[in-house]
PLY file of the C-alpha trace (Angstrom):
ply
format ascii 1.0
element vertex 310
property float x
property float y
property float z
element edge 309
property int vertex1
property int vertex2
end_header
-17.15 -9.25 -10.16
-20.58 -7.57 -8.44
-19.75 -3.95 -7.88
-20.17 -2.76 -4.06
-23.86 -1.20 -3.39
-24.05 1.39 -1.03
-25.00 5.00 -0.33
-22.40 6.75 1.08
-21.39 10.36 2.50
-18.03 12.03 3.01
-16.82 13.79 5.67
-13.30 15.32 7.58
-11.30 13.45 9.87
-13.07 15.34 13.22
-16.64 15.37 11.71
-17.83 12.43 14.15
-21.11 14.01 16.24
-23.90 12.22 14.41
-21.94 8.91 13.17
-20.73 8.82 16.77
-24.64 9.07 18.14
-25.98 6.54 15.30
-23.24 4.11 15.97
-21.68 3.50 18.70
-24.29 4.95 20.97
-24.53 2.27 23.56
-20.71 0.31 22.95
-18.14 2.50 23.97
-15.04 0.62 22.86
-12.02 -1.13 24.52
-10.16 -3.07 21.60
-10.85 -1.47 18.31
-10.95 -4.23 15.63
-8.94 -3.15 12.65
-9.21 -4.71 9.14
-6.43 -3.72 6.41
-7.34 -4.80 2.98
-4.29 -5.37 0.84
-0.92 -7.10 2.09
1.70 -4.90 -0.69
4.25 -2.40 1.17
1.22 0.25 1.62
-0.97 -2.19 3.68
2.02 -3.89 5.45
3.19 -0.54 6.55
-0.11 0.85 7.51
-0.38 -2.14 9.50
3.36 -1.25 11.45
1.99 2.36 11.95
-1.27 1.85 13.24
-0.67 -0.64 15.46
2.66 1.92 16.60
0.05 4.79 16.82
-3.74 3.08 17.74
-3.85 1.98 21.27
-5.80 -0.98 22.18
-6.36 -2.03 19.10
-6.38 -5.62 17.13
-5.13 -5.52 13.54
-5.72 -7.88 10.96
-4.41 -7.99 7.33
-6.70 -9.35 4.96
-5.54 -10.51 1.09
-5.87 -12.98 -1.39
-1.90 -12.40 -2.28
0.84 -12.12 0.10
4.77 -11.75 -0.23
5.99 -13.30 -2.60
2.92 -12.70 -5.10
2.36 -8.97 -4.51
3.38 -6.43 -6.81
5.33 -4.71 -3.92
7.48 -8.33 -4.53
8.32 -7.28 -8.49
9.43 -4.16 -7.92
13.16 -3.17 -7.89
12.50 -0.78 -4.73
14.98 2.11 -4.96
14.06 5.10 -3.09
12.97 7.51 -6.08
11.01 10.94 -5.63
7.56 10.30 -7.93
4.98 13.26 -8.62
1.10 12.93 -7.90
-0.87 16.06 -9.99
-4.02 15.68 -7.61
-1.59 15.72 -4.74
0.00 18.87 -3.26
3.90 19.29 -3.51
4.09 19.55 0.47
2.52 16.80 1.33
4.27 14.90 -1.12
7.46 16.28 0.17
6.34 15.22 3.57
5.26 11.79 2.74
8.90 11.19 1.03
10.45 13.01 3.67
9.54 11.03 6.71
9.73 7.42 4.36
13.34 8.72 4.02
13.90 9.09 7.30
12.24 5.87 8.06
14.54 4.23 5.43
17.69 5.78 6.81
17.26 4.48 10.28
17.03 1.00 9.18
19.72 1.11 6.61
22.29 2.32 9.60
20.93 -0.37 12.37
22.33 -3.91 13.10
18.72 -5.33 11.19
19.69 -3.63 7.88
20.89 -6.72 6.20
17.69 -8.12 7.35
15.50 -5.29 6.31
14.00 -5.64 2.94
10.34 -6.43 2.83
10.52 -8.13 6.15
7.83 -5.84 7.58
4.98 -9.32 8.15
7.33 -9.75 11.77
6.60 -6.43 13.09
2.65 -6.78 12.68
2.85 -9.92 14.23
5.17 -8.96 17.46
2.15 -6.25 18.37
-0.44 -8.82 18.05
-1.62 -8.56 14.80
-3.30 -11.31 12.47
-2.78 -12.23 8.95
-5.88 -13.59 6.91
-5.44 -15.11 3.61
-9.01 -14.25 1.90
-10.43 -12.31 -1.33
-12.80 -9.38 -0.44
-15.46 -8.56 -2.75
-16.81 -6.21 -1.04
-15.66 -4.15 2.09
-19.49 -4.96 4.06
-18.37 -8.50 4.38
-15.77 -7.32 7.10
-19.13 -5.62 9.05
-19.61 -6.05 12.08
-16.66 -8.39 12.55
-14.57 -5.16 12.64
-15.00 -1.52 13.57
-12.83 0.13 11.16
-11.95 -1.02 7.83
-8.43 0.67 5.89
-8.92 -0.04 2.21
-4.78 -0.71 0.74
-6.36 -2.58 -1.74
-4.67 -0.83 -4.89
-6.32 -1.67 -8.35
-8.86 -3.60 -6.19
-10.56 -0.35 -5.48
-11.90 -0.37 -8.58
-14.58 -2.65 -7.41
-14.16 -2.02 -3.84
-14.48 1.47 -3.83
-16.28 2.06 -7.16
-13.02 3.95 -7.92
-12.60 4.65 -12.20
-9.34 6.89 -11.14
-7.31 4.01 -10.64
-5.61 2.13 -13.45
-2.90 -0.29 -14.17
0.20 0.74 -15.23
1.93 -2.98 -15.98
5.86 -3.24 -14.98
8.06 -6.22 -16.45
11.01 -7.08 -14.81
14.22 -9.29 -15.25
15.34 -10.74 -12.05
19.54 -11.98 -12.77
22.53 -12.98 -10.69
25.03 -10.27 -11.94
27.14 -9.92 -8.59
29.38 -7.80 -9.32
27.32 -5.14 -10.02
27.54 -2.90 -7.43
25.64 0.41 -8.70
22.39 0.94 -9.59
22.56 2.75 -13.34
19.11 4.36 -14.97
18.45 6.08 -18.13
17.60 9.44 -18.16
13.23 8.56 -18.66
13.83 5.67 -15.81
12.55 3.75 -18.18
15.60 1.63 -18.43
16.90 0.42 -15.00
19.63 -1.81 -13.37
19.06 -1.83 -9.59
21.21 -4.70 -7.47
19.86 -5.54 -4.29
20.63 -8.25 -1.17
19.85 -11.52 -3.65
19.16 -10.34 -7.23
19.90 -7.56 -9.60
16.74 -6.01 -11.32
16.80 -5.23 -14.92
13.79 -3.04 -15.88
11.43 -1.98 -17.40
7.88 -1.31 -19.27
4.89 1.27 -18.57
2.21 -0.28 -20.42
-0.74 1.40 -19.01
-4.06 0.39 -18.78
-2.84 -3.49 -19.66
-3.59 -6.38 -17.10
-1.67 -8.73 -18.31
0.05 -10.38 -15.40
1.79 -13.53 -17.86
5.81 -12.44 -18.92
6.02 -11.09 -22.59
9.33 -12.98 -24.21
9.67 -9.70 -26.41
9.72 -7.15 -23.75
11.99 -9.73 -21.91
14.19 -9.45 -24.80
14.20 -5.62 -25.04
14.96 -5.45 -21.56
17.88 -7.17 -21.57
19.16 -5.25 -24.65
18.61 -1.66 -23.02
20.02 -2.72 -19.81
23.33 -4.62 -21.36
23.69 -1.35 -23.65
24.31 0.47 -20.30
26.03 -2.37 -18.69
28.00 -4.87 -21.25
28.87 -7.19 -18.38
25.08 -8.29 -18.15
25.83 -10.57 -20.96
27.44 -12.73 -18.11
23.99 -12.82 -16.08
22.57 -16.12 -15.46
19.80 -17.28 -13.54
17.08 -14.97 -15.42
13.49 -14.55 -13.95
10.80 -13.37 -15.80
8.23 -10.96 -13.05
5.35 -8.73 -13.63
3.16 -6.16 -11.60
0.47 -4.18 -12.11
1.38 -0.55 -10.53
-1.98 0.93 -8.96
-1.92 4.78 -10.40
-4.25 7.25 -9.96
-3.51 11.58 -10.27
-3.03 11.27 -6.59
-3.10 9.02 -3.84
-6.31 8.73 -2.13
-6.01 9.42 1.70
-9.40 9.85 3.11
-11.87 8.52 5.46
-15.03 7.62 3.79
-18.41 6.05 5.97
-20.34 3.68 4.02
-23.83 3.25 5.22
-26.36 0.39 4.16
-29.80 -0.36 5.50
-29.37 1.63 8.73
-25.48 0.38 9.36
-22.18 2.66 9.24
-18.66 0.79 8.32
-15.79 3.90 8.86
-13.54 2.92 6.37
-9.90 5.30 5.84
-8.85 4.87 2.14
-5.30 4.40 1.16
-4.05 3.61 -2.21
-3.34 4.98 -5.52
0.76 5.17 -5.26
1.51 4.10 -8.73
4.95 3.55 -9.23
5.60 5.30 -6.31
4.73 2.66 -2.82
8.26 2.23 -1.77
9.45 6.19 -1.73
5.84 7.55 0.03
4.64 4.41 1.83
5.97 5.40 5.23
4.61 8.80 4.76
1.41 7.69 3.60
1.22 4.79 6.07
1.59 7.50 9.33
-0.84 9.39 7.87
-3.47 6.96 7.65
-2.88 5.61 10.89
-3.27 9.39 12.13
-6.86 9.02 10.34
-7.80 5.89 12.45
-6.35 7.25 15.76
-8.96 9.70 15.15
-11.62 7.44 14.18
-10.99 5.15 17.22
-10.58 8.42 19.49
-13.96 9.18 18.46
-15.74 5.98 19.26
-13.98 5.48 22.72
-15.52 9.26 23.26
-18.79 8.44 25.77
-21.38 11.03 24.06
-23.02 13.65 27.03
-25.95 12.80 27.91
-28.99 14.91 27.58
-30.33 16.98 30.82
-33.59 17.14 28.85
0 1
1 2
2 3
3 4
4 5
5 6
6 7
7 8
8 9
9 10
10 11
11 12
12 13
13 14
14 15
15 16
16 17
17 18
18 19
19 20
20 21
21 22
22 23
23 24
24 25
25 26
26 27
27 28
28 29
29 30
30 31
31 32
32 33
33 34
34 35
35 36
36 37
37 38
38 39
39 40
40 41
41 42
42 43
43 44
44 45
45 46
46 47
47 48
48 49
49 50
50 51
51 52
52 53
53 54
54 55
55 56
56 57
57 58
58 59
59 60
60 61
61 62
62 63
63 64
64 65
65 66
66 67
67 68
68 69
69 70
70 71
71 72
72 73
73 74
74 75
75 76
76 77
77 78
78 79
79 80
80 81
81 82
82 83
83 84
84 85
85 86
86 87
87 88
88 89
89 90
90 91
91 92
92 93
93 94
94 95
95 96
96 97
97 98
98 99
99 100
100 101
101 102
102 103
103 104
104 105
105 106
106 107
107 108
108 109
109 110
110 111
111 112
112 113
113 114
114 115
115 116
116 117
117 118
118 119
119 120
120 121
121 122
122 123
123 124
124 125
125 126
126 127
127 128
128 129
129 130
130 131
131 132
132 133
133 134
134 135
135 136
136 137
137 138
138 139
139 140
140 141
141 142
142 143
143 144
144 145
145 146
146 147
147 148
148 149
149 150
150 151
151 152
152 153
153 154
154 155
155 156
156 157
157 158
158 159
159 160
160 161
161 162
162 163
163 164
164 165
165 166
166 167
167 168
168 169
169 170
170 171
171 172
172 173
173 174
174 175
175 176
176 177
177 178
178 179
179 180
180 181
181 182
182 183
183 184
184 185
185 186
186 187
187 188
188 189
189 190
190 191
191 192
192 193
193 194
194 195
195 196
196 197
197 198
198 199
199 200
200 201
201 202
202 203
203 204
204 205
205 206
206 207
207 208
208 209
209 210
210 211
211 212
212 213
213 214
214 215
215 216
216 217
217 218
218 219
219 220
220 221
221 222
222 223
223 224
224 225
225 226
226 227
227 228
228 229
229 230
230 231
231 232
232 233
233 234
234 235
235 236
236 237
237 238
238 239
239 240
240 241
241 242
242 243
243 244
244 245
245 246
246 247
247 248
248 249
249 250
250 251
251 252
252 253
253 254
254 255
255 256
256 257
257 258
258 259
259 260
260 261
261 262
262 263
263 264
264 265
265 266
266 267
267 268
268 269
269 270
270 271
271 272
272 273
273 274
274 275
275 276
276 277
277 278
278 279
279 280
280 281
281 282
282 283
283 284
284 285
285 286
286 287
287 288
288 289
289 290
290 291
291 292
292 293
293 294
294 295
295 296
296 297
297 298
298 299
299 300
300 301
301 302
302 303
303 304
304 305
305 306
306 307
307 308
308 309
């Protein structure tokens, strides 16, 4: 895997001038063309938000894995709080906040039996694109789009030259137990029974900084003994599945626009990834706020620039 080469600078949300000038200076834009890298619950949602949020825009969701292979797929999903050190306590109270909210609405509409992960639909109903494709490197999607959102998880490692980000790996049991009705969870989390609409999921391990994606028959073993000492009737389960995901966590999530430049060329790219354990309770949250970050991207290049009296 060939890391990414590139020079790059940093800058806020509003800072456009001189990438505006050096860019765009002579295409003033009608459809932005929007790439999201990574197809989990972070991309998929930042996807539904910026095609809510963007107008005139085309978006396009570009991954080598999509449901049912993503991580987003293994997990059990349950609506838990999760702390990010780098990341300040309001905005993490935001970000859960409005996924809350987001969650809620659903869960009392006529499509909550429906809901789930079902979010591929909603992309596709505002004109958006799926793309089944591995990206080395984010310069391959220049100049076939304008704005590239990196959701890529552990895949900015290489992508973004990111050494923050690390897996934590998660194995799951997957059982038909239906007649458990409540979820039940240690006191660490570590041991979990969640039911949901076709499975209940027995959890878990956080094995960090392992990559092993292939089902360990020990920790399957240990699973099913911590979860059946909290809920005897699990030695009734049957139809046991083996899953595993890599969790993408970093101190905090990063949330940023970044412009990559290379041999005279700018690619605005907006950053989003690094939820750890945490995707399903922030991703709404997060999601807005990225899509707030390519609002003002696009803003900016639809801006004509004055032109000089002199």
């Amino acid at each position: 895997m060939r890391p990414a080469r590139h020079w790059e600078t940093r800058f806020g949300a509003r800072d456009f001038g001189g990438f505006q000038d050096c860019f765009f200076r002579d295409r003033l834009m009608d459809t932005a063309r929007i790439a999201v890298v990574g197809a989990g619950v972070v991309g998929l949602s930042t996807a539904v938000c910026i095609s809510k949020l963007v107008p005139r825009c085309s978006v396009t969701i570009i991954s080598d894995k999509f449901t049912p292979d993503t991580t987003s797929d293994v997990a059990a999903g349950m609506l838990i709080p999760h702390t990010y050190p780098d990341t300040p306590i309001h905005t993490q109270k935001q970000w859960f906040r409005e996924t809350f909210n987001h969650l809620f609405a659903i869960a009392n509409s006529a499509e909550a039996g429906d809901a789930g992960v079902h979010l591929v639909s909603g992309i596709k109903g505002s004109g958006g694109w799926t793309l089944t494709r591995r990206i080395e490197d984010l310069w391959e999607l220049h100049p076939s789009f304008d704005i590239v959102v990196n959701c890529s998880g552990l895949g900015s490692r290489q992508l973004a030259g990111d050494s923050k980000i690390f897996p934590v790996r998660g194995q799951v049991l997957q059982v038909q137990a239906p007649w458990v009705e409540h979820f039940i969870r240690d006191g660490s989390g570590l041991t979990y029974i969640y039911p949901g609409t076709s499975h209940v999921t027995l959890g878990g391990t956080r094995q960090k900084g392992d990559w092993n994606l292939s089902p360990d028959a020990e920790n399957s073993r240990e699973i099913l003994s911590r979860c059946c000492a909290l809920e005897p009737s699990l030695h009734r389960a049957c139809n046991i599945r083996e899953k595993v995901g890599l969790r993408p966590y970093r101190p905090g999530v990063r949330l940023q626009t970044e412009l990559l430049a290379r041999d005279g060329q700018r690619l605005p790219v907006v950053h989003h990834y690094g939820h750890g354990s945490g995707g399903i309770s922030v991703h709404w949250g997060t999601a807005l706020e990225a899509a707030r970050l390519v609002s003002e991207y696009v803003h900016a290049l639809r801006t004509p620039i004055p032109k000089s009296n002199l």
